[in-house]
N, C-alpha and C positions, 0 to 999 in steps of 0.2 A: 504494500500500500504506500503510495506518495501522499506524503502529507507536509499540508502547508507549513513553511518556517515559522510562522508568525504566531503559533498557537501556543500557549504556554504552555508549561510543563510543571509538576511538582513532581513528590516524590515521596510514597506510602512508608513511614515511620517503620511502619512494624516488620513489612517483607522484604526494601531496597529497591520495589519494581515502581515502575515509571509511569505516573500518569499525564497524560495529554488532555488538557480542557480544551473541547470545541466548542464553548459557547461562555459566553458572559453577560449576557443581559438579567437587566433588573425586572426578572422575570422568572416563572419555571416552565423551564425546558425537558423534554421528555421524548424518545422517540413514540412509535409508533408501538402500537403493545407488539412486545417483546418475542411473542409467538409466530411473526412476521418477520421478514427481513424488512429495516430499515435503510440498509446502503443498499446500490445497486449493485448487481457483479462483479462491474468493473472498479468496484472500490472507489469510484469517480465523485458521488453521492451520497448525502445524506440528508432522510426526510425527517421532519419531525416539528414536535406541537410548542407553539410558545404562547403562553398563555399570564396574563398579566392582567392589571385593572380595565384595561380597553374589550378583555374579553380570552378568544382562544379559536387559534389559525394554524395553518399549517404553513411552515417555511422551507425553503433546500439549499441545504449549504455544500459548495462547492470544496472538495473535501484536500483538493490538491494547489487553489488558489485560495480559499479563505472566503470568497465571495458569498454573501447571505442575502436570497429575495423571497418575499411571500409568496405561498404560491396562491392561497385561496384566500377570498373573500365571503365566506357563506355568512346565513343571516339567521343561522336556527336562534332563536330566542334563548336563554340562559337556562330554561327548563326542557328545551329543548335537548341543547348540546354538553348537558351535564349526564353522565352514563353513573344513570341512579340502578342501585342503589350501592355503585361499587364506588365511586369518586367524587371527591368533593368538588364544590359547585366551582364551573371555571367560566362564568359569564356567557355573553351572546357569539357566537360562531362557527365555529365547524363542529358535528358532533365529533365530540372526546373521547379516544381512544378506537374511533371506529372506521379509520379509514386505512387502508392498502394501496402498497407500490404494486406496481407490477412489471419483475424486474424483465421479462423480457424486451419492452417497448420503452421503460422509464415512463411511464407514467402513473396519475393517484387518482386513485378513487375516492369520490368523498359525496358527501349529503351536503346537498346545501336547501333546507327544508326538506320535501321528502323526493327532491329530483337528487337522481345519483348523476353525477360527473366524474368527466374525465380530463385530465389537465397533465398535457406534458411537461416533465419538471426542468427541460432543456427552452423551449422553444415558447412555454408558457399558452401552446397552443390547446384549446379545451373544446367539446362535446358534450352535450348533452346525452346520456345513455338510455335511461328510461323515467319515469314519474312512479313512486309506490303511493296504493291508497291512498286518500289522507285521514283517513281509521285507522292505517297500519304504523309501526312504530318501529324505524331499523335497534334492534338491540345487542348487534354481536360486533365483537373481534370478529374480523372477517375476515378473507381472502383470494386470493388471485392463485388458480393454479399454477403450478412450478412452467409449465407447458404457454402462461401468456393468456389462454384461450378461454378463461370461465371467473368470474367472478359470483362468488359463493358467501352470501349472509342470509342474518336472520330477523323475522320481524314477528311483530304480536299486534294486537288489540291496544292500540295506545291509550282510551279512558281507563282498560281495567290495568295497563302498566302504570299507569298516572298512579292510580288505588293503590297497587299492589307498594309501589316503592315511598307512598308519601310519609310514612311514620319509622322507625328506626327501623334496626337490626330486626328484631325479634317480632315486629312484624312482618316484615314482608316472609318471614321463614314460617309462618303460618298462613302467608298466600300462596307458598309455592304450588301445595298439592292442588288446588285452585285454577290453576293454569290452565289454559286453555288455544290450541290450533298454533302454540309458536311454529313457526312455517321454515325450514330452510329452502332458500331457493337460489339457481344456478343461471346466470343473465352468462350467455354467449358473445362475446366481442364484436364476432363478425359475423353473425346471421341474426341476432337482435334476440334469439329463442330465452325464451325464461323456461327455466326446469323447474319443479316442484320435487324435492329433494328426500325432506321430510316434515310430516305435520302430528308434533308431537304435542302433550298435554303436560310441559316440561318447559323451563327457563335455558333455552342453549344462546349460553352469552359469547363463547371461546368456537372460532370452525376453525380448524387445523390441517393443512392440508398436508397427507398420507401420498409420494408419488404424486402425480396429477387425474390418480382417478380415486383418489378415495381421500377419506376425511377423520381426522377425530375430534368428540365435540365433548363440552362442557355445558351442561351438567345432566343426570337423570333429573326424575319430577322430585323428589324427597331428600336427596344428598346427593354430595359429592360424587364425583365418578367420571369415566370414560366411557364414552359411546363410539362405536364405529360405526360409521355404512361408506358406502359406494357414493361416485355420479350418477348410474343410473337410476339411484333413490328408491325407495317401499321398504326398504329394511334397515335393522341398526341391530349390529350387537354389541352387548355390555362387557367388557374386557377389565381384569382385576377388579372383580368387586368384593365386597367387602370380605373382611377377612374376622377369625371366630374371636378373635382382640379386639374389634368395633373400626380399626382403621379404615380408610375408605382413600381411594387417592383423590389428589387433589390440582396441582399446577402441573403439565405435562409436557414435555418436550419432542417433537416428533424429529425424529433422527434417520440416521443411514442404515443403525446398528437396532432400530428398536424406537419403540415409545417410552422415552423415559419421566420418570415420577416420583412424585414423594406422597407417599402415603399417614395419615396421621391421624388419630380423634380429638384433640384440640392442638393448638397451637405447640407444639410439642410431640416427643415422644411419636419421634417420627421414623417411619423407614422408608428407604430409596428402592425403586428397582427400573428393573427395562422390561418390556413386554412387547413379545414378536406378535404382531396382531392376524400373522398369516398361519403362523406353525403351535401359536399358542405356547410357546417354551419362552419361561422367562427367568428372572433369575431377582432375589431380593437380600437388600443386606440395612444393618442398623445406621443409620446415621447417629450422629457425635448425639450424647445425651444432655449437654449444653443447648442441644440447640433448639430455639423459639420458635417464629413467626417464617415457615420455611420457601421457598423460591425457587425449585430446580434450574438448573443451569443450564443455558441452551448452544448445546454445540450440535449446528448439523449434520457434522459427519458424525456425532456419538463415540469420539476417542476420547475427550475429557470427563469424565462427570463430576460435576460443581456442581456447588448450591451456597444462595443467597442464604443469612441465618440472620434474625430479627428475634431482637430479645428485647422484652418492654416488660413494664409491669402498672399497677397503676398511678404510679409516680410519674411515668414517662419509659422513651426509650434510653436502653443501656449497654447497647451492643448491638452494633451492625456492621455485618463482613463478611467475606465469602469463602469457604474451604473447596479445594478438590480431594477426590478419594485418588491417592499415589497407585494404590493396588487394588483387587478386587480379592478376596479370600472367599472359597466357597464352607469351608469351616468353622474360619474362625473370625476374628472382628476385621475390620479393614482399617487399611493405613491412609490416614487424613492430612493435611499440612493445608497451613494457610494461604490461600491465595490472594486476599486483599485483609491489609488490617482493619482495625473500629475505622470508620467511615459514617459518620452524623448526615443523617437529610436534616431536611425542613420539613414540617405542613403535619398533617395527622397523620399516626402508623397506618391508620388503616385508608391514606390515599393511596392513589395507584401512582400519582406524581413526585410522590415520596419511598415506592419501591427501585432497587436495585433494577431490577428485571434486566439479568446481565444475559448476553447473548455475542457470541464468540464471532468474528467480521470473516467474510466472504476468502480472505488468504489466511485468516487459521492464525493471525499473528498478535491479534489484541478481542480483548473482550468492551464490547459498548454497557455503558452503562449510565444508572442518573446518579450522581452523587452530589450531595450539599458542597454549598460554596459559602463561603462562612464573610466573604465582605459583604455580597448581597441578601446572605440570608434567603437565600435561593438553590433550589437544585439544577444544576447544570447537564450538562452531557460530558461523559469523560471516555476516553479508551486507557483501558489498564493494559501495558506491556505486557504480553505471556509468552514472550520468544522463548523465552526460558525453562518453559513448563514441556515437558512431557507427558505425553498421552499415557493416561489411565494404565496399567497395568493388567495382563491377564482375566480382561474381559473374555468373554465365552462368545460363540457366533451361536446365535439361535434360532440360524434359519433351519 
């Protein structure tokens, strides 16, 4: 990866390794949810949300010249473009956390009301793709097949999502079972076709795209969990569910080698594994017993396996930083080392503008991530150096 001279650098206290800040505004910055690629291929770009008192937009920063321009201007209303009931309120603009690159072409997809567009992040040239309902409500991390050719989200009943997410936590976890027609659907590039995916009575906030012909989604109707189905849609099945210690998994990593995951029953007392979703052979081990509020680490070829660790209590947070597993032991404990020391956000633990949500860049050389910036009291965009790190040890093939 070339990268601009101009970007500063510090340097993590705890492990020697180098970080690069790509951004400084008196703002928070954050890519694109982390389940996505937010550079392009060529390492060339980077997209991503800046969201401050004016509101919250999508920008692209030129990752080998420094250069930073807006790309979108949407006008969803502050209730609109707030993705309740996982993050905190980020004003009037682009819906939050819910738009995809698509690295084939370099271009993003985004909502601006309930029309989806298309805007190249080169040439700033854009399209209109299609209009959903205005009953319907897009709700998902979504995605653009690996292949260019299918953009794949989800949408609901927008007065009963209004309902469902208007009161805390522990309500909406008693609207879940409630649910009702969440819809995946698959909009075609170049023949305009919309697919109907699936119409589930379930909250699928997370599409993950599996290859360019399949998917894994987040969540079932009741908990936590993996779903899988196909493009050609009518079916899904449910991969690692719960296990007879109450675990259920949680944040997912879709890889080369596997789906990888951390499974947990509260913020804690968690374990990792990978799950081959064709052969059904998987493989699980304990993560550190220290560790909190957990993040799976997203590397697409699936040689590193990290994880983000989030340690709070009700005082505040008191730990935040990321380990790799050095080895994998199919007996006995695994061998863990640090890969990013304490590292403070800003905002509440429980934003998404305030997680890690690290994911490893397109040449395998640094991991992207959002970390706090303590002049502006802001979290930023940083890449942590991993030249240095070695792939995971004696991982299993589980096809």
């Amino acid at each position: 990866m070339e990268l601009y001279k101009g970007f500063k650098t510090e340097t993590d206290p705890e492990t020697g390794r180098k970080l690069i800040r790509l951004t400084e505004w008196n703002a928070f910055c954050y890519p694109l949810y982390y389940f996505i690629p937010s550079i392009t291929n060529d390492n060339r770009f980077l997209v991503y949300h800046k969201c401050d008192d004016t509101g919250v937009q999508l920008r692209v920063l030129n990752l080998q010249t420094g250069e930073d321009k807006q790309l979108t201007h949407a006008a969803n209303s502050a209730d609109e473009a707030q993705w309740r009931p996982w993050c905190t309120p980020c004003g009037d603009g682009v819906l939050d956390h819910r738009s995809v690159l698509n690295t084939v072409n370099n271009t993003v997809v985004y909502f601006d009301c309930n029309i989806a567009r298309e805007i190249n992040i080169e040439t700033l040239e854009e399209r209109e793709l299609f209009t959903l309902d205005k009953e319907r409500y897009p709700i998902s991390q979504s995605c653009v097949t690996p292949d260019g050719k299918w953009f794949v989200f989800s949408h609901i009943d927008k007065s009963f999502y209004y309902e469902m997410t208007a009161g805390n936590w522990s309500d909406y976890i008693k609207y879940r079972p409630l649910t009702k027609d969440c819809t995946i659907q698959a909009y075609n590039f170049e023949t305009g076709e919309m697919r109907d995916i699936l119409i589930l009575n379930a909250v699928m906030h997370h599409i993950i795209p599996y290859g360019s012909d399949y998917f894994a989604i987040n969540h079932p109707p009741t908990e936590s969990g993996i779903l899988f189905t196909g493009l050609e849609g009518r079916w899904y099945t449910h991969i690692r569910t719960k296990s007879a210690d109450g675990r259920v998994a949680n944040h997912c990593a879709v890889t080369n080698r596997g789906i990888v995951y951390e499974a947990c029953k509260f913020h804690g007392d968690n374990c990792g594994g990978i799950y081959h979703p064709f052969t059904h052979r998987y493989i699980e081990y304990k993560l550190p017993e220290f560790f909190g509020y957990t993040h799976t680490g997203f590397d697409p070829n699936g040689d590193l396996i990290f994880y983000e660790n989030l340690n709070y209590d009700n005082t505040g947070i008191h730990c935040h930083n990321m380990y790799k597993m050095n080895r994998y032991e199919i007996d006995g404990p695994c061998s863990w080392e640090l890969l990013m020391g304490n590292r403070p956000t800003y905002g509440s633990r429980s934003s998404q503008k305030s997680h890690f949500h690290p994911r490893v860049t397109p040449d395998n050389r640094y991991i992207l991530f959002t970390g706090g910036y303590e002049k502006t009291r802001t979290n930023q965009l940083y890449l942590l150096d991993i030249s240095d790190v070695k792939p995971t040890e004696n991982l299993p093939d589980l096809e």
